[in-house]
KOLVO-408365 format. One record per residue: x, y, z of N, C-alpha, C in turn; residue number from 1. Coordinates in nm, 4 decimals, padded with zeros to 6 digits, always signed. Example, Ala and Ser with C-alpha at 12.3 -4.5 7.8 and 13.67 -1.06 7.14 Angstrom:
KOLVO-408365
       n.X       n.Y       n.Z      ca.X      ca.Y      ca.Z       c.X       c.Y       c.Z    n
  +01.3190  -00.5690  +00.7800  +01.2300  -00.4500  +00.7800  +01.3200  -00.3300  +00.7800    1
  +01.2850  -00.2250  +00.7080  +01.3670  -00.1060  +00.7140  +01.2900  +00.0030  +00.7870    2
end
This chain:
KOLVO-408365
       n.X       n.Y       n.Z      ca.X      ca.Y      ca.Z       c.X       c.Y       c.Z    n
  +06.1770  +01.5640  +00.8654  +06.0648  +01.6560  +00.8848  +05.9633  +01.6415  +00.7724    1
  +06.0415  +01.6591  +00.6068  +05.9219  +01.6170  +00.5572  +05.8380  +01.4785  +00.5547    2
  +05.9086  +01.3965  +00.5708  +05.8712  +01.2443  +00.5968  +05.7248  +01.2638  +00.7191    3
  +05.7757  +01.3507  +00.8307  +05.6322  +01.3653  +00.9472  +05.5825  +01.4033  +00.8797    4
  +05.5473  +01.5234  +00.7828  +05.4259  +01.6116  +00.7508  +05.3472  +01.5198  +00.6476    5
  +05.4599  +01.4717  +00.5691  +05.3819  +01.3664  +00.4804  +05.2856  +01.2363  +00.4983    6
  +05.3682  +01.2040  +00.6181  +05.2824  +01.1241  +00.7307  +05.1290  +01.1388  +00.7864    7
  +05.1962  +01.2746  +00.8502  +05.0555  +01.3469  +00.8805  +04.9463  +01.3662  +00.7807    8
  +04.9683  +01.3823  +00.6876  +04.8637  +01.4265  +00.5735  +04.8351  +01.3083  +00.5640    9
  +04.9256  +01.2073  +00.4981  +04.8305  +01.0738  +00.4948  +04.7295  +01.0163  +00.5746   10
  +04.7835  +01.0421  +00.7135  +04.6761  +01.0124  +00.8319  +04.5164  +01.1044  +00.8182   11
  +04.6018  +01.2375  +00.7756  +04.4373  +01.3381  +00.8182  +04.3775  +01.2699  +00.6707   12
  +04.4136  +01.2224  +00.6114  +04.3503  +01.1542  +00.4440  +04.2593  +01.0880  +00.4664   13
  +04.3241  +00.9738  +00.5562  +04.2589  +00.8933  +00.5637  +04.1576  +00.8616  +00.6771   14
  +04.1917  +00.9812  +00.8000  +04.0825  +00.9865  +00.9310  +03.9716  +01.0763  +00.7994   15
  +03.9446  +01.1657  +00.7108  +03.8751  +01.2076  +00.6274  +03.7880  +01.1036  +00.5307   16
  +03.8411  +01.0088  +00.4899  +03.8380  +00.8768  +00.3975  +03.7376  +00.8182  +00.4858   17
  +03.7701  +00.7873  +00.6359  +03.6883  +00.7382  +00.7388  +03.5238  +00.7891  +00.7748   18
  +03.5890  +00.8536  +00.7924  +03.4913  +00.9737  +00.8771  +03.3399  +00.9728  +00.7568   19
  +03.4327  +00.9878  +00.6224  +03.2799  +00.9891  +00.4649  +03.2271  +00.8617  +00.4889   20
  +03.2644  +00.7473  +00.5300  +03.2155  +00.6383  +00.5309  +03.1405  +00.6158  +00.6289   21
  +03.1985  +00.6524  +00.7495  +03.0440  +00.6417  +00.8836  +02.9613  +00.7530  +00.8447   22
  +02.9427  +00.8701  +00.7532  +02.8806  +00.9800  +00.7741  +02.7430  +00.9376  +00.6868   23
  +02.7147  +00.8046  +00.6236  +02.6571  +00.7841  +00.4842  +02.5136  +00.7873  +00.5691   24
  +02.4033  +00.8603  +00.6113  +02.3175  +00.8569  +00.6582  +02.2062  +00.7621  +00.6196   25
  +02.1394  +00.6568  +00.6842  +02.0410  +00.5778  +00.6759  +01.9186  +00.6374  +00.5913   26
  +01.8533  +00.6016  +00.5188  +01.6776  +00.6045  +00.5070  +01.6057  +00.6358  +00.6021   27
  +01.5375  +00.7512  +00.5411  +01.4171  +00.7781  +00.6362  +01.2587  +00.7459  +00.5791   28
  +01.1782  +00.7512  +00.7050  +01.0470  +00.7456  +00.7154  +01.0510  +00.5911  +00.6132   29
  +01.0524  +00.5104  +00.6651  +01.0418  +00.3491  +00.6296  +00.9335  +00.3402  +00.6713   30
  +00.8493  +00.2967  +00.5509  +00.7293  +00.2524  +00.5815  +00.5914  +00.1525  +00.5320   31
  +00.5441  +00.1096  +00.5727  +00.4369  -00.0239  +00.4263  +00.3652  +00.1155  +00.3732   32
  +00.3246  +00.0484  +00.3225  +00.2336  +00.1160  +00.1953  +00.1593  -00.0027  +00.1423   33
  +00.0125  -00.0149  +00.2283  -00.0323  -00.1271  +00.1472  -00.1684  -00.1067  +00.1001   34
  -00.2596  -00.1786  -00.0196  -00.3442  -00.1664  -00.1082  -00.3902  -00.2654  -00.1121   35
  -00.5173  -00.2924  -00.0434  -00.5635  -00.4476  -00.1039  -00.4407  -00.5683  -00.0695   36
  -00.3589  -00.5904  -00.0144  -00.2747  -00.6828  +00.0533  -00.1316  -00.6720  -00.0152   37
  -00.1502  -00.5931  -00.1325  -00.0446  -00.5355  -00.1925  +00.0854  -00.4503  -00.0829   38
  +00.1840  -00.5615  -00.0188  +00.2219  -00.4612  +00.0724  +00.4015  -00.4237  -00.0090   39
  +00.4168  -00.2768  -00.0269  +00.4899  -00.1896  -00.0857  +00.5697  -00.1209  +00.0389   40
  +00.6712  -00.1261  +00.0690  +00.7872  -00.0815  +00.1389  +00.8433  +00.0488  +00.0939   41
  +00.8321  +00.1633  +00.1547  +00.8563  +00.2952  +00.1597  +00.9907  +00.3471  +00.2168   42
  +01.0619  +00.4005  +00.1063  +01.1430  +00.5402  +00.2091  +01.2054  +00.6305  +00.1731   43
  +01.2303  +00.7344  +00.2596  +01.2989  +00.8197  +00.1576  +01.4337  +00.7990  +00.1691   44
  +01.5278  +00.8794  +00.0345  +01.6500  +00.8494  +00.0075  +01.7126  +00.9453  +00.1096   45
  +01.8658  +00.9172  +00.2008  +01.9128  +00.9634  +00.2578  +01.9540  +01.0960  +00.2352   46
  +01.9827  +01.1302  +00.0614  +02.0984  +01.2310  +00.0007  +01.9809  +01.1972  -00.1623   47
  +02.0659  +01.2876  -00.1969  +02.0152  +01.3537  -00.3201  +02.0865  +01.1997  -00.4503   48
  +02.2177  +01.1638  -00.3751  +02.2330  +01.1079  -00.4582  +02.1907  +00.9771  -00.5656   49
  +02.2300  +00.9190  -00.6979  +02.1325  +00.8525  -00.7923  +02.2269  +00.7436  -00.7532   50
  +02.3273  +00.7239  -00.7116  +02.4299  +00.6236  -00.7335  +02.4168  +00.4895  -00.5882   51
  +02.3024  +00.5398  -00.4991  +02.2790  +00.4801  -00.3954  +02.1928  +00.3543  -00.4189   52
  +02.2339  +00.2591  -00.3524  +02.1267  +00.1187  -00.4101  +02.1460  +00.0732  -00.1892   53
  +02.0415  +00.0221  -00.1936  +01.9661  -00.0580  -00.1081  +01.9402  -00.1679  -00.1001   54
  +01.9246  -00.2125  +00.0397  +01.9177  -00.3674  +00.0625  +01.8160  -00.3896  +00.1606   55
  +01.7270  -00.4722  +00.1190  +01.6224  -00.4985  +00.2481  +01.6123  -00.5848  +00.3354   56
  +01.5619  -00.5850  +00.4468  +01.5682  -00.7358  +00.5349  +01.4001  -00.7291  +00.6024   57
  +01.3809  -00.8269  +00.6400  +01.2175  -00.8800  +00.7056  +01.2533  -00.9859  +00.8032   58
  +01.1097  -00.9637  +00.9091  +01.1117  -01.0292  +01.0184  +00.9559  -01.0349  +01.0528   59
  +00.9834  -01.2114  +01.0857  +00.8605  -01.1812  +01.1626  +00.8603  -01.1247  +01.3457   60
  +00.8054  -01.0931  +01.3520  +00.8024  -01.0045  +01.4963  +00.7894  -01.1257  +01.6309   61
  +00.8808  -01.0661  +01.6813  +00.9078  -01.2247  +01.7842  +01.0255  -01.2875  +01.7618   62
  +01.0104  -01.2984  +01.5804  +01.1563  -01.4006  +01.5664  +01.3018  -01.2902  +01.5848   63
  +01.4190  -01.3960  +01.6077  +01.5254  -01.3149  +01.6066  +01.5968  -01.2943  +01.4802   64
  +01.5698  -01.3506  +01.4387  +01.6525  -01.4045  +01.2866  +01.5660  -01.3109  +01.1795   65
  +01.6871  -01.1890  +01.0796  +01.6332  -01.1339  +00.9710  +01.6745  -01.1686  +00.8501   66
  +01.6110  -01.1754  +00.7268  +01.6278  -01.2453  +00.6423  +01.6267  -01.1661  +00.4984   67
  +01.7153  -01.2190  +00.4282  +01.7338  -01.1286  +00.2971  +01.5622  -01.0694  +00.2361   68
  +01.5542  -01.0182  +00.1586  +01.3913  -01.0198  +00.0696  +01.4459  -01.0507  -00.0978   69
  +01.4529  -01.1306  -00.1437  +01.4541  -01.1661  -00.2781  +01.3913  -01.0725  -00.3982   70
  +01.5228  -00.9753  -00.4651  +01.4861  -00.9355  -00.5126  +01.4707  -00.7597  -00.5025   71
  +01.5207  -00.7574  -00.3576  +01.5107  -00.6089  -00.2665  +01.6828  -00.6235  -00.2439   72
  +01.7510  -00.6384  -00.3103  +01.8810  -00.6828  -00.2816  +01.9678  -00.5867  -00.3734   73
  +02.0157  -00.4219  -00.3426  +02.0892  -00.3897  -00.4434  +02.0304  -00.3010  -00.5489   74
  +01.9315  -00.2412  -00.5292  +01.8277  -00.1838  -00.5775  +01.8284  -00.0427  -00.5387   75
  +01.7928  +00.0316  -00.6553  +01.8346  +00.2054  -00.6617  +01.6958  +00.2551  -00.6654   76
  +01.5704  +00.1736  -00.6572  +01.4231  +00.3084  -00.6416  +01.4131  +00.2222  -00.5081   77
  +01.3487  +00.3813  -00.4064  +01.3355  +00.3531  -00.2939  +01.1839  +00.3104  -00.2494   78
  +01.1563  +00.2221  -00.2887  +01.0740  +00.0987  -00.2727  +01.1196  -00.0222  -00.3023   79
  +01.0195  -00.1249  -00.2368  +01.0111  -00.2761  -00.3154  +00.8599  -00.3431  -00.2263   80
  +00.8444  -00.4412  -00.3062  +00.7145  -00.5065  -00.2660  +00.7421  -00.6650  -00.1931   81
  +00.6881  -00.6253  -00.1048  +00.7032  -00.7234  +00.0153  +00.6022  -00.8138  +00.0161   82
  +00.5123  -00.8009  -00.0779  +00.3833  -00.8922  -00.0655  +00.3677  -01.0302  -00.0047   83
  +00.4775  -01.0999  -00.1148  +00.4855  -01.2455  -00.0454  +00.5724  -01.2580  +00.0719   84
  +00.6734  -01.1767  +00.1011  +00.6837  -01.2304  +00.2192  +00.6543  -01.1788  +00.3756   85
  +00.4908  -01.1526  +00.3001  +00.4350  -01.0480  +00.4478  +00.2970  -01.1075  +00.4014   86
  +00.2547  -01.1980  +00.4000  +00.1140  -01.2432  +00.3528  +00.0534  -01.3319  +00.4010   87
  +00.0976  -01.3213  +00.5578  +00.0396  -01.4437  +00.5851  -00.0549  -01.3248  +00.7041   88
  -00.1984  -01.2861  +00.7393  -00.3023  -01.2150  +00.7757  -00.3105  -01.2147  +00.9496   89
  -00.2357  -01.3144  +01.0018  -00.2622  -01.3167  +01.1338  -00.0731  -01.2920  +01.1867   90
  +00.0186  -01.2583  +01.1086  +00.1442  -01.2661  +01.1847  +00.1715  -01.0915  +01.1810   91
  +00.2669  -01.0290  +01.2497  +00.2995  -00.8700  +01.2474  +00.4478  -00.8896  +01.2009   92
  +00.4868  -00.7662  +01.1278  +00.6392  -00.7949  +01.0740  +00.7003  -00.7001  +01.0587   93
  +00.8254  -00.6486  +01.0624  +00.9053  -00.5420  +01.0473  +01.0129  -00.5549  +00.9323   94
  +01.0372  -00.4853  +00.8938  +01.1342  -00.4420  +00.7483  +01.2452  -00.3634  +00.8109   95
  +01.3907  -00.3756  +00.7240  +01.4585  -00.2597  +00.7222  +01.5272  -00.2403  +00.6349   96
  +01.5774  -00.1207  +00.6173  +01.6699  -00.0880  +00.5349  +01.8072  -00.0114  +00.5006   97
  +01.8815  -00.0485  +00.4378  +02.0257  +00.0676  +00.4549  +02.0533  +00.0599  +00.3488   98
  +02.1233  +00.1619  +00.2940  +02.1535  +00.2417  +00.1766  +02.3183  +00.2010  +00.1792   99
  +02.3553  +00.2131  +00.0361  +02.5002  +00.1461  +00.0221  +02.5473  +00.2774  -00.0881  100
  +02.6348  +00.3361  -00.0742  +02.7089  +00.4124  -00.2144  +02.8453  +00.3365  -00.2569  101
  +02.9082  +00.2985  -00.2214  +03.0411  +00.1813  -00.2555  +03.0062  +00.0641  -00.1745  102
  +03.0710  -00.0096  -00.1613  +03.1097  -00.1257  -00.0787  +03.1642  -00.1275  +00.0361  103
  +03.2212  -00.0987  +00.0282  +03.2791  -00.0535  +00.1968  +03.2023  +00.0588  +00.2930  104
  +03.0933  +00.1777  +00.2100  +03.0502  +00.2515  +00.2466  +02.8720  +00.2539  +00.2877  105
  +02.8082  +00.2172  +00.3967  +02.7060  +00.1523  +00.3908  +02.6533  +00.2550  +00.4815  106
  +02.5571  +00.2427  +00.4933  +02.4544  +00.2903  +00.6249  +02.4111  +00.2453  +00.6963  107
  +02.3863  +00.2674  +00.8521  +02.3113  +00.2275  +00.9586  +02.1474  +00.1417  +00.8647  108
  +02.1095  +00.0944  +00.9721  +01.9794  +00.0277  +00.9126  +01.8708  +00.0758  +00.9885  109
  +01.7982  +00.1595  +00.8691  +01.6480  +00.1891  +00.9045  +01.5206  +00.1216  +00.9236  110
  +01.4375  +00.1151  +01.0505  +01.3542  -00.0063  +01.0884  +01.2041  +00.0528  +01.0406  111
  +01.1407  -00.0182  +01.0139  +00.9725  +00.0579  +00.9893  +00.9291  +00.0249  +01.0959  112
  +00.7845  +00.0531  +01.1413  +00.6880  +00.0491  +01.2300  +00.6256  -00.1266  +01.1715  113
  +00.6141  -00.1753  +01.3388  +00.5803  -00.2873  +01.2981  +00.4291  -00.2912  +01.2270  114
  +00.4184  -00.4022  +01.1293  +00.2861  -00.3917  +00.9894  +00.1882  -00.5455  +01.0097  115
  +00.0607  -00.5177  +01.0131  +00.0144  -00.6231  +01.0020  -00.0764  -00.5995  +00.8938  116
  -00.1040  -00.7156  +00.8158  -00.1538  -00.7262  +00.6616  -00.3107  -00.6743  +00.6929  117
  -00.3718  -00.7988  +00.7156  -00.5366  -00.7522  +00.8073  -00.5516  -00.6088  +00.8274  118
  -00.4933  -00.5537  +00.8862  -00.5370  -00.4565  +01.0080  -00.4535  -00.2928  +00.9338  119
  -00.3742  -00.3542  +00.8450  -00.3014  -00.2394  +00.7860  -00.3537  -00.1818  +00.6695  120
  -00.4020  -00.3080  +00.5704  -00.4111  -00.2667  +00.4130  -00.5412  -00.1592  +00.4157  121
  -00.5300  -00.1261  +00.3000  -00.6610  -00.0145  +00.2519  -00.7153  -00.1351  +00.1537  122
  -00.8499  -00.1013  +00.1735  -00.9319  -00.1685  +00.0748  -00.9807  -00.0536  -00.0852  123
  -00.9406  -00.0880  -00.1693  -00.9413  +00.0336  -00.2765  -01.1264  +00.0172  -00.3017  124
  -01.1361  +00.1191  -00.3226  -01.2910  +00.1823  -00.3624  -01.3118  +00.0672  -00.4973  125
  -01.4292  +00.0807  -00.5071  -01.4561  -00.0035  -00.6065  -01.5225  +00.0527  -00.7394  126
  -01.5505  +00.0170  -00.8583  -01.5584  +00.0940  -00.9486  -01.7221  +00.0285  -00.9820  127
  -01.8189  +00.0772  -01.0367  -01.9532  +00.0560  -01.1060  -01.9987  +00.1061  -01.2128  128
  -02.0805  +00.0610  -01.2612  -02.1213  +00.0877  -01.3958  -02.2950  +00.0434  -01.3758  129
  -02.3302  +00.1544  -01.4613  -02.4507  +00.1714  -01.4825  -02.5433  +00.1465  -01.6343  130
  -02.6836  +00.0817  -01.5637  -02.7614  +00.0034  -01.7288  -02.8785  +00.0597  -01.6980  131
  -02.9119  +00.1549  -01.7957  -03.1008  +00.2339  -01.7341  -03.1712  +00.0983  -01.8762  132
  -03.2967  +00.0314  -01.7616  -03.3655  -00.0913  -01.8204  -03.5081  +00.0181  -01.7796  133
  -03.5914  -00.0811  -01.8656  -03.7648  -00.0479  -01.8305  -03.7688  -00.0964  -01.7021  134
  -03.6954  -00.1919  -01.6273  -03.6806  -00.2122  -01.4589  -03.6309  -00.0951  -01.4140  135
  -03.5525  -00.0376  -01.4459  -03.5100  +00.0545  -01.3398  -03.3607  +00.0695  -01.3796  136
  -03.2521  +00.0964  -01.2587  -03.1379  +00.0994  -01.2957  -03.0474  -00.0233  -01.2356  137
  -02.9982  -00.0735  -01.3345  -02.9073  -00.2000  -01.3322  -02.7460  -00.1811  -01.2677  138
  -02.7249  -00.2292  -01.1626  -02.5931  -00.2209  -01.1009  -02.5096  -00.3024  -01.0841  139
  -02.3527  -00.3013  -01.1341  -02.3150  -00.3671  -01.2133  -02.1903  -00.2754  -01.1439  140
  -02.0997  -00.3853  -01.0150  -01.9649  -00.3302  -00.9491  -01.8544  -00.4557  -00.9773  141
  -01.7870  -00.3500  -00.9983  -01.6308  -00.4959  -01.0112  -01.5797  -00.5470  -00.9293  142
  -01.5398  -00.6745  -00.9345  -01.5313  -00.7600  -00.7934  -01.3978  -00.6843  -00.7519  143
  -01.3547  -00.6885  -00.6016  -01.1864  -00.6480  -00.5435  -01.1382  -00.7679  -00.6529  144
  -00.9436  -00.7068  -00.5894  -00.8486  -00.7932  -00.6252  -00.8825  -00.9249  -00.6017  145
  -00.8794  -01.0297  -00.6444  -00.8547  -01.1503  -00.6026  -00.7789  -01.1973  -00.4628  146
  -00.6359  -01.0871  -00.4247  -00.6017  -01.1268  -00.2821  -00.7251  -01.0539  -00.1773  147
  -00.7835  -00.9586  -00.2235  -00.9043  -00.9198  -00.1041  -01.0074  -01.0406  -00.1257  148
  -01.0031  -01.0947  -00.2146  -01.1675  -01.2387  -00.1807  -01.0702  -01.3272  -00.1312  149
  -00.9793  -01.3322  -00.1626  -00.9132  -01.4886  -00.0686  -00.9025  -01.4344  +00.0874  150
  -00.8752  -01.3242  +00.1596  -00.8833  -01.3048  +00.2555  -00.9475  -01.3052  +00.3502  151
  -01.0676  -01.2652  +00.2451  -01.2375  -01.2264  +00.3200  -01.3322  -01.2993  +00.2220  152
  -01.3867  -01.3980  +00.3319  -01.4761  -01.4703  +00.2499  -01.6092  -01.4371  +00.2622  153
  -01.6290  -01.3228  +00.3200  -01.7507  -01.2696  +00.3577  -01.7193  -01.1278  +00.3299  154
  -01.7592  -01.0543  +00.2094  -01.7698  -00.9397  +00.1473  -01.8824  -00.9148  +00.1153  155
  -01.9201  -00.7927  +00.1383  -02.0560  -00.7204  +00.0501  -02.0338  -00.6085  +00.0190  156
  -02.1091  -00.5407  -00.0211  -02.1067  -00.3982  -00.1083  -02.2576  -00.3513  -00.0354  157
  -02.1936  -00.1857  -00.0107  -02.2964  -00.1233  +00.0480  -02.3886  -00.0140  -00.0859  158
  -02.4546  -00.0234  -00.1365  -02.4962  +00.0544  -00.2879  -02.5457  +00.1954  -00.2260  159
  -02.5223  +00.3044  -00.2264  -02.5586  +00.4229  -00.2125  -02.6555  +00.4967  -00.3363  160
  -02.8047  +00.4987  -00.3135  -02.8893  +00.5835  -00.3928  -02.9455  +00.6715  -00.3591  161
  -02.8991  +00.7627  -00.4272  -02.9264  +00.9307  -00.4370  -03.0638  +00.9861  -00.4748  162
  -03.1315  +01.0263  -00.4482  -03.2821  +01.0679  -00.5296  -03.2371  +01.1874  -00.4990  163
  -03.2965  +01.2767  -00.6971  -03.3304  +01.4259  -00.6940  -03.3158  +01.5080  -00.5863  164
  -03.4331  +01.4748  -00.4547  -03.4538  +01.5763  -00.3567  -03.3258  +01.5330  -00.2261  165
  -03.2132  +01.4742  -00.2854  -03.1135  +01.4829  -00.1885  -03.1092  +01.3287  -00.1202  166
  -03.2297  +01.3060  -00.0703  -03.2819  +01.1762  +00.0004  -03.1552  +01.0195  -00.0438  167
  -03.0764  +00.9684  +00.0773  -03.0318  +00.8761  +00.0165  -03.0422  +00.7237  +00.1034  168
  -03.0610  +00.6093  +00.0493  -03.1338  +00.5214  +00.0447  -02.9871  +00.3941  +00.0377  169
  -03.0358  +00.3097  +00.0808  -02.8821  +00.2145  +00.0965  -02.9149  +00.0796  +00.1025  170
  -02.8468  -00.0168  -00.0142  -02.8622  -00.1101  -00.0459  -02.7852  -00.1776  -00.0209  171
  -02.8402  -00.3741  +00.0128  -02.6638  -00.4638  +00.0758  -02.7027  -00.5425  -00.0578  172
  -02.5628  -00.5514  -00.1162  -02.5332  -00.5890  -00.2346  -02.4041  -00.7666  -00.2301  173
  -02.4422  -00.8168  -00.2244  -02.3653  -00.9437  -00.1508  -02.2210  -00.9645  -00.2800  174
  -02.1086  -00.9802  -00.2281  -02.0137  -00.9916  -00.3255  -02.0170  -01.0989  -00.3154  175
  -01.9639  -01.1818  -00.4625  -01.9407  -01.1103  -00.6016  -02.0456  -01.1075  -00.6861  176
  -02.2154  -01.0608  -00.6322  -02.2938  -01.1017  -00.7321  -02.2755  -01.0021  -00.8683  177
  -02.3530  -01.0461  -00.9496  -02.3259  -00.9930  -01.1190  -02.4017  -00.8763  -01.1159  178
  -02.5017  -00.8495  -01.0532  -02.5901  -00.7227  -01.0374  -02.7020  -00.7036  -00.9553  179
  -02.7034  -00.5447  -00.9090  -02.8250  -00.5235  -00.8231  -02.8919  -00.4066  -00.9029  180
  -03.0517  -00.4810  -00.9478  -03.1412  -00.4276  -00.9891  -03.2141  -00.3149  -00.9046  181
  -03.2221  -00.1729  -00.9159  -03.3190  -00.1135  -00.8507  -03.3992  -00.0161  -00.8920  182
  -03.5248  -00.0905  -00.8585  -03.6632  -00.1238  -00.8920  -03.7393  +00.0250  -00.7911  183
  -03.8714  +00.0553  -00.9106  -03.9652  +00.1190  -00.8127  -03.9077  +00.2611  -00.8345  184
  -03.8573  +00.2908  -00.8997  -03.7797  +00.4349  -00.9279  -03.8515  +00.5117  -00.9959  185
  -03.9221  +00.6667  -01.0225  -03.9869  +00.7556  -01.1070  -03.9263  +00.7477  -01.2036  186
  -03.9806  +00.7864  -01.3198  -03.9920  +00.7754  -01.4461  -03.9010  +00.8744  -01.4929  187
  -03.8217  +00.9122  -01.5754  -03.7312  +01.0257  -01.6633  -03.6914  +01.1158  -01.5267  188
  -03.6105  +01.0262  -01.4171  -03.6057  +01.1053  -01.3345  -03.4470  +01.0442  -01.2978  189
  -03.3538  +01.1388  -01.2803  -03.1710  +01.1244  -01.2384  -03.2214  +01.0794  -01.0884  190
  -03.1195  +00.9939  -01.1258  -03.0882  +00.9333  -00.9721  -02.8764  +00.9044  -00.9824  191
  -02.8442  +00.9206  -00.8717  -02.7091  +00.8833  -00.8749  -02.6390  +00.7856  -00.7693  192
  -02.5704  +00.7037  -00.7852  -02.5130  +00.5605  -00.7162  -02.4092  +00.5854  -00.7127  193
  -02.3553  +00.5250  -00.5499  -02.2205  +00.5519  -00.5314  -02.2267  +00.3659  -00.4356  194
  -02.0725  +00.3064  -00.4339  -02.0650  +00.1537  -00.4143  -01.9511  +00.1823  -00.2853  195
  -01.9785  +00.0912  -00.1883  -01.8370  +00.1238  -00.1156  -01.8076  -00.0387  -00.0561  196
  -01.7072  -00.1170  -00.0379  -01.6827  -00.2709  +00.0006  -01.7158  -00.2733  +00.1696  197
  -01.7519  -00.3218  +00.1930  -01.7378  -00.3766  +00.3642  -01.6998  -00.4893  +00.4062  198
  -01.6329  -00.5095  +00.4609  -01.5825  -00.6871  +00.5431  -01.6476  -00.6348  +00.6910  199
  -01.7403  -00.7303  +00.6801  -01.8009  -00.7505  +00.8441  -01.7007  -00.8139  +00.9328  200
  -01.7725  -00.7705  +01.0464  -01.6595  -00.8005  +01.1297  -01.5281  -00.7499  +01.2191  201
  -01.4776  -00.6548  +01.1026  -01.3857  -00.6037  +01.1374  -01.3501  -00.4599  +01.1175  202
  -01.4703  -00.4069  +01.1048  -01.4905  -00.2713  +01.0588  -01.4146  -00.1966  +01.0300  203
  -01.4202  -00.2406  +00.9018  -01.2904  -00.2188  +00.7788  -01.3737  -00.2153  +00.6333  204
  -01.4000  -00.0933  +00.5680  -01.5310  -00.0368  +00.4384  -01.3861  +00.0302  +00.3672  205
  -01.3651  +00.0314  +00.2631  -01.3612  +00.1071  +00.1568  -01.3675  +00.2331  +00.1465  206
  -01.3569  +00.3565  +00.1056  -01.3659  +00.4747  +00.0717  -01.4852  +00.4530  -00.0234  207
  -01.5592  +00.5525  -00.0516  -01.7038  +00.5037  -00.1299  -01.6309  +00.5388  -00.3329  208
  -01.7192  +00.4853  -00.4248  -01.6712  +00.4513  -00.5458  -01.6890  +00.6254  -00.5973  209
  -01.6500  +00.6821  -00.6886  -01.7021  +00.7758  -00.7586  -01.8362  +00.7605  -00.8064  210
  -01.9269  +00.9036  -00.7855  -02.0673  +00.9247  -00.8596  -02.0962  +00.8777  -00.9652  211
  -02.2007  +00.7892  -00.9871  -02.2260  +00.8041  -01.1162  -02.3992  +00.8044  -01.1255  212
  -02.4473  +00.8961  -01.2200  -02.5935  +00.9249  -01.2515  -02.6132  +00.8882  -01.3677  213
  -02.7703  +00.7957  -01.3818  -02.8154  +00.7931  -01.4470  -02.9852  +00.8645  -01.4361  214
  -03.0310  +00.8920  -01.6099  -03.1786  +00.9016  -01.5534  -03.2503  +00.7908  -01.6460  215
  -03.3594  +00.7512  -01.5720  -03.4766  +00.6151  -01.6160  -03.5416  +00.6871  -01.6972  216
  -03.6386  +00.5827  -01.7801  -03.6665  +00.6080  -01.8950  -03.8255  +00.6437  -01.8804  217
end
């Protein structure tokens, strides 16, 4: 008799032992996160716990075959950057992920929404700087990342000018030139410029740059 009960307990031990191991819940909300072609893989952690590490896989969409990500292998912050192997502008691709707390104890695998580079990234606002000349005011924007000019070989900048009475006025500023002069402006009078990127074509602009005012001399 005690031999059954002891039995038994071992069994309910180990249907318990079991049971923690299918219960290890997947990652949620998997998702890109991308910046300028910068593409960043999102999710949240299943459980509260710190001791959880992750493993990623990628696909191109169509293919059957998923493939490690170098480097996304075993990893405890719930991100990683997928850049290179999601960088090619005309293919769509899917990610996934599952969460591991031991070795034997893994999680289902969480899929993202399929991502295309083109059509997904944000183009980050661009930053300017201002030069008050006896011309007028000198404009002077920082080129994008380097992966946004290799993408788009046809960029411009839209220049936003503000006059006093509200009135605003809009300039095409061709990237990457060094500066746009503007001329013809009143005298000891604020004016304020705002820059935003555009890729023709695909009507896809930037968020516009932060204000900045100057007044002429």
């Amino acid at each position: 008799m005690t031999r059954l009960l002891l039995g038994a307990v071992m069994l309910g031990n180990l249907g318990v032992c079991v049971a923690a191991q299918v219960m290890l819940a997947p990652p949620a909300q998997v998702r890109f996160d991308s910046v300028d072609y910068q593409n960043i893989l999102l999710w949240t952690p299943p459980t509260n716990q710190t001791s959880l590490k992750y493993y990623i896989q990628w696909k191109i969409y169509g293919e059957p075959e998923w493939l490690d990500v170098d480097g996304c292998q075993g990893i405890q912050k719930p991100e990683c950057d997928l850049s290179n192997v999601t960088s090619d502008p005309r293919e769509w691709y899917y990610a996934r992920v599952h969460a591991s707390s031991l070795p034997s104890n893994k999680s289902a695998w969480a899929l993202s929404p399929r991502f295309n580079p083109r059509g997904d990234t944000t183009i980050s606002r661009p930053f300017l700087r201002l030069i008050v000349t006896e011309q007028g005011i000198v404009v002077r924007v920082k080129p994008p990342r380097p992966m946004v000019q290799k993408m788009h070989s046809s960029l411009f900048y839209n220049i936003y000018l503000t006059h006093a009475s509200g009135e605003e006025e809009v300039y095409e500023m061709k990237c990457c030139s060094k500066k746009l002069t503007l001329k013809e402006l009143k005298h000891k009078t604020k004016y304020c410029v705002q820059a935003e990127v555009e890729i023709p074509f695909q009507d896809m602009n930037s968020d516009r740059s932060l204000v900045k005012c100057a007044t002429t001399l």
